[in-house]
N, C-alpha and C positions, 0 to 999 in steps of 0.2 A: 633461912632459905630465901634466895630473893627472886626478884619474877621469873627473870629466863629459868630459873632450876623449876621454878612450878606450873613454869608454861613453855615448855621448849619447844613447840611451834606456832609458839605465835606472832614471828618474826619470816618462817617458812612459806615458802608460798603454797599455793590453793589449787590445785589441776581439780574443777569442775564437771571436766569433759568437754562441753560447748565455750568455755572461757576457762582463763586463768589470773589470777587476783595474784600481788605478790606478796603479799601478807594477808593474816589474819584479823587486821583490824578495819575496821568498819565504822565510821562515820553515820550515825542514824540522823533519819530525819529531824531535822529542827525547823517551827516555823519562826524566819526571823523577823516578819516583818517588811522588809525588802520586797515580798513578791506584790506588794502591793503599792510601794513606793512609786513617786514619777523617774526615778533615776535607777531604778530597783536592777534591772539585769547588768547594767556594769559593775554595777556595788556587789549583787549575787557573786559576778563573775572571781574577780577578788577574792571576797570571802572564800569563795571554795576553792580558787586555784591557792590559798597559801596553808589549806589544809591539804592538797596534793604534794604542796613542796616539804608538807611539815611528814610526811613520809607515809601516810593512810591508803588502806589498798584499796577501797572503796567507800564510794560516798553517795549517800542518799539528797534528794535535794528533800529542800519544804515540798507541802503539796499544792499542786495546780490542779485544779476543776477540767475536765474536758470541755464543756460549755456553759454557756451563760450561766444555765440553771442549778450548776453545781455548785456557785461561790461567786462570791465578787476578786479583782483584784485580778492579778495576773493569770492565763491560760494558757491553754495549746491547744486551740481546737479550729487552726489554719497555718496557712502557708507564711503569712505575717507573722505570725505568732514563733513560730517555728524559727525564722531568720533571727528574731530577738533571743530564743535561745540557744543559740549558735553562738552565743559569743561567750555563754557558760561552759560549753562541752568544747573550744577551741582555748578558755584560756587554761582549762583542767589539765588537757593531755599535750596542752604547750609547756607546763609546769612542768609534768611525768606522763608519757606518754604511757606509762602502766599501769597508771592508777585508773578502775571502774567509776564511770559515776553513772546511779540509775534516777529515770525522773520518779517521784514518787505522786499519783495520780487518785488526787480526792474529790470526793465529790462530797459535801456535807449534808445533801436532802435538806431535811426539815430545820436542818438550821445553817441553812445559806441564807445572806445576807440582803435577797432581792425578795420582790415579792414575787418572782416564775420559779422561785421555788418549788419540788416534786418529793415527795415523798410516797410510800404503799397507800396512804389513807391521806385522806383529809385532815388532820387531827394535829391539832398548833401543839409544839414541842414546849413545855414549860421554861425551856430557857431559851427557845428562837421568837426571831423578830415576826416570823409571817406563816399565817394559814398557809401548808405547802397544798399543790396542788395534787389529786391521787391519779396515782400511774393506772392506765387500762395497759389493755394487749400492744398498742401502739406507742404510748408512752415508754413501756417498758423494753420493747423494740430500740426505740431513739436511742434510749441510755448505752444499750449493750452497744450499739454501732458506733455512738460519741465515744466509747471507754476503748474501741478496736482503732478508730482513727485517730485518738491523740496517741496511741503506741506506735503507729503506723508515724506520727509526727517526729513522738522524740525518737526515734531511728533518725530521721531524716534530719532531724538538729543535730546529731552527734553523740546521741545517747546509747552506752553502751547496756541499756535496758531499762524495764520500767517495774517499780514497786505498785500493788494494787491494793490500796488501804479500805479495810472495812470496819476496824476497830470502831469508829467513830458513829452515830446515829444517820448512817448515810444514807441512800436513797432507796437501798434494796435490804438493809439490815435486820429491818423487823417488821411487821406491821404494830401501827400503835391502837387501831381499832381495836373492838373485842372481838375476843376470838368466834367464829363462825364455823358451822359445818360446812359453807359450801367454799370454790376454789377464786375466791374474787379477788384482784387486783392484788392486794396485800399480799396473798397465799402465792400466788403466780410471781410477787417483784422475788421473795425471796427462795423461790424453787428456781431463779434464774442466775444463782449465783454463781455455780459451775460455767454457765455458759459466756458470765461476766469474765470470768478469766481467760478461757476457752476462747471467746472470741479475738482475742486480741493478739493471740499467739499467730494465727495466719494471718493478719496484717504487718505483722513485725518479719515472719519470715520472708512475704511477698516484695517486701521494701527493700529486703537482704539481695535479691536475685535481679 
């Protein structure tokens, strides 16, 4: 039995309802490196358009930080920023104009690589460089609206949508204090994870119109 017999659509395309993919394969996020390089987004740009030519119906990039305090290295969280990646999402659907690429949008908390690092708590990650700082009501405010306007960016660079990664020990993931009975910053980053995604859905439609 060989693949197409054991996978007969996975060459088929994808009607989603709000998009269509034309295949079932998927390019996942890889960080290569690149996004922190000085020549990084035309080497990016390459690298992905010749996994569009090599025939992939969507593609994830590495992740970018919304702002400062999510990561070092490459972002989106301006209009500069944005025009630099413009030249990924124009050389992708210059290659295939079918192929999806979505930004994939990390923010690493306690183990970003500055020291305005934020995390739920105070409380240094055994394998990060810096005490993050703990998110209040305000803090936690910034993040959700940093996370709505880089979505609201990569629309405006060319992106045909954005991945929102929590796997990782990021800024709303957990608190690392001990646990408390009462609702302090930690309890409140991550009961704000719903609205983490939520929020960024109206600024990507509002970009649409």
């Amino acid at each position: 039995m060989n693949g197409i017999t054991r996978y007969p659509h996975v060459f088929a395309p994808l009607d989603l309802g709000f998009t269509r993919l034309k295949n079932r394969i998927l390019m996942g996020s890889m960080h290569t490196g690149l996004e922190e390089a000085p020549d990084g987004f035309p080497r990016m740009a390459e690298y992905f358009s010749e996994r569009a030519r090599g025939g992939v119906g969507m593609i994830i990039t590495g992740g970018f930080p919304p702002n400062d305090e999510g990561g070092a290295g490459g972002q989106l969280a301006s209009a500069a920023d944005a025009r630099q990646h413009r030249l990924i999402t124009q050389a992708v659907h210059a290659a295939d104009p079918e192929v999806k690429i979505c930004l994939q949008i990390l923010h690493t908390g306690a183990l970003a690589p500055t020291p305005d690092c934020v995390a739920p708590s105070a409380v240094k990650s055994r394998i990060g460089r810096y005490t993050p700082k703990a998110l209040d009501d305000a803090g936690i405010e910034k993040q959700l609206a940093d996370f709505a306007n880089c979505a609201a960016l990569a629309q405006a660079a060319g992106y045909d949508g954005v991945e929102i990664i929590g796997s990782v020990p990021s800024w709303c993931k957990r608190p690392t204090c001990a646990p408390t009975s009462g609702a302090g910053p930690g309890k409140t980053a991550c009961a704000s994870r719903s609205r983490w995604c939520a929020g960024c859905a109206p600024r990507w439609a509002s970009a649409s119109s």
